[in-house]
C-alpha positions as CSV (number, residue, x, y, z in Angstrom):
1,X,0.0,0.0,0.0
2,X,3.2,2.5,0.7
3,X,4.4,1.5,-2.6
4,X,1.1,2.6,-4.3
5,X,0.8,5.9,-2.6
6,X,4.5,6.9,-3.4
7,X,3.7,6.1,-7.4
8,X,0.7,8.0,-6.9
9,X,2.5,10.5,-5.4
10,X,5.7,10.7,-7.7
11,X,3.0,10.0,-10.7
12,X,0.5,12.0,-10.0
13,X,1.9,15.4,-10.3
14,X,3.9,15.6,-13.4
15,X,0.5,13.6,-15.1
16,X,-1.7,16.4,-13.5
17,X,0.7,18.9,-15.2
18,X,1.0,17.5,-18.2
19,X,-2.9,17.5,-18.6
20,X,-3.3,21.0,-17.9
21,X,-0.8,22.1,-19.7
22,X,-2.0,20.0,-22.9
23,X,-5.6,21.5,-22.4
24,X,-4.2,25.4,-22.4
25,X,-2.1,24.6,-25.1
26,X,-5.2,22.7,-27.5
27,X,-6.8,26.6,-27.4
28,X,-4.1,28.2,-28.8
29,X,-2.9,25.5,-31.4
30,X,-6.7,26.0,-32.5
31,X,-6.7,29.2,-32.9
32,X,-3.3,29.1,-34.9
33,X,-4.7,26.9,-37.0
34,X,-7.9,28.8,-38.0
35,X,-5.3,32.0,-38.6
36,X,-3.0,30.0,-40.7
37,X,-6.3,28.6,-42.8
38,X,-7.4,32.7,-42.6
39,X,-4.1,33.7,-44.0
40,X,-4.1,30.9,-47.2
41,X,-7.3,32.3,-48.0
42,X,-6.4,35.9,-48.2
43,X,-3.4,34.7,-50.1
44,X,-4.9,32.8,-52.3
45,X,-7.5,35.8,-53.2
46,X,-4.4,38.0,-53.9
47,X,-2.8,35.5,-56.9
């Protein structure tokens, strides 16, 4: 049972992080990518 609550432990944090991290980041990379699709348009309107 120690051995479970020190992976948990160890684990649990750096998992915890990663997750938030990945869910702020998803936002942004969306965004990006509608800008990026935005910008292809208005370049391809300019040709």
């Amino acid at each position: 049972m120690e051995e479970l609550t020190t992976y948990v432990a160890n684990l649990g944090f750096p998992i915890a992080v990663s997750i938030y991290l990945l869910v702020r980041i998803e936002g942004k990379l969306e965004n990006l990518s509608v800008s990026i699709n935005e910008l292809t348009k208005a370049i391809a309107s300019m040709k």
